[in-house]
N, C-alpha and C positions, 0 to 999 in steps of 0.2 A: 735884765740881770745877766750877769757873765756866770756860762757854769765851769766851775771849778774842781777841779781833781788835782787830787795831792797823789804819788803813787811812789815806794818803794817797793826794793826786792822782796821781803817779805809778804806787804800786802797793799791793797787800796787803804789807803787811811782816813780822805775827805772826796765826798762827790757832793757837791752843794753848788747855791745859788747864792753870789752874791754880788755885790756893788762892784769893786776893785780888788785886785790882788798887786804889791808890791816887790819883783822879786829882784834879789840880790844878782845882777846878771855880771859875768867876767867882765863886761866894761861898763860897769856901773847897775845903777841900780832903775830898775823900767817897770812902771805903772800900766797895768791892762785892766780895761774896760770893755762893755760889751761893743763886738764892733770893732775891736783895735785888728789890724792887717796881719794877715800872715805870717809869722818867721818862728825862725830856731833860733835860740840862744844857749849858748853852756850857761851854768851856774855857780857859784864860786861858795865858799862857805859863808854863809851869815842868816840874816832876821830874814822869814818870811810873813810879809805884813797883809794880813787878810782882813779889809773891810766890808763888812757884811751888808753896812747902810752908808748911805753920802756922809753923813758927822756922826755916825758911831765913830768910837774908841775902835781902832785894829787888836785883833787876836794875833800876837805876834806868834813865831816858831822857828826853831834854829833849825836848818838844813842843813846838809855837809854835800856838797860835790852833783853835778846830775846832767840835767838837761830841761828846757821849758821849751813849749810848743804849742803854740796860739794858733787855732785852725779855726774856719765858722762856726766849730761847733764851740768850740770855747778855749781856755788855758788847762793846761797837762802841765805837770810837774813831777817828772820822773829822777827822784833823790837818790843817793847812796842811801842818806841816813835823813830824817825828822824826827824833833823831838818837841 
């Protein structure tokens, strides 16, 4: 399982485990898994798509602006705004 955090200025909003996250990156849209390599990406506004299981249905969420940051320990998503 990939662990997953969501984080705005305000507060932490998601620290969980799941399958895949989906994020809307400035030059397109990039899939992470447990495992996936190293990098920074900016974030652009749009869906962020959190699959919790292989064929679950995704719990979508609109972000606005940020940063994402895939390290061994998992994906970071550091937002303006989620909602």
């Amino acid at each position: 399982m990939l662990h997953f955090e969501l984080v705005t200025p305000e507060k932490l909003l998601r620290s969980e485990e799941v399958h895949m996250v989906v994020v809307p990156g400035t030059e397109g849209d990039f899939g992470v898994l447990e495992g996936h390599a190293p990098f920074m990406s900016t974030i652009r506004d749009g869906a962020l798509r959190i699959h919790r299981t292989e064929k679950g249905e995704p719990e979508t969420l609109t972000i606005r602006g940020g940063f994402a940051e895939v390290t061994p320990k998992g994906l970071t998503i550091l937002a303006e705004h989620a909602a």
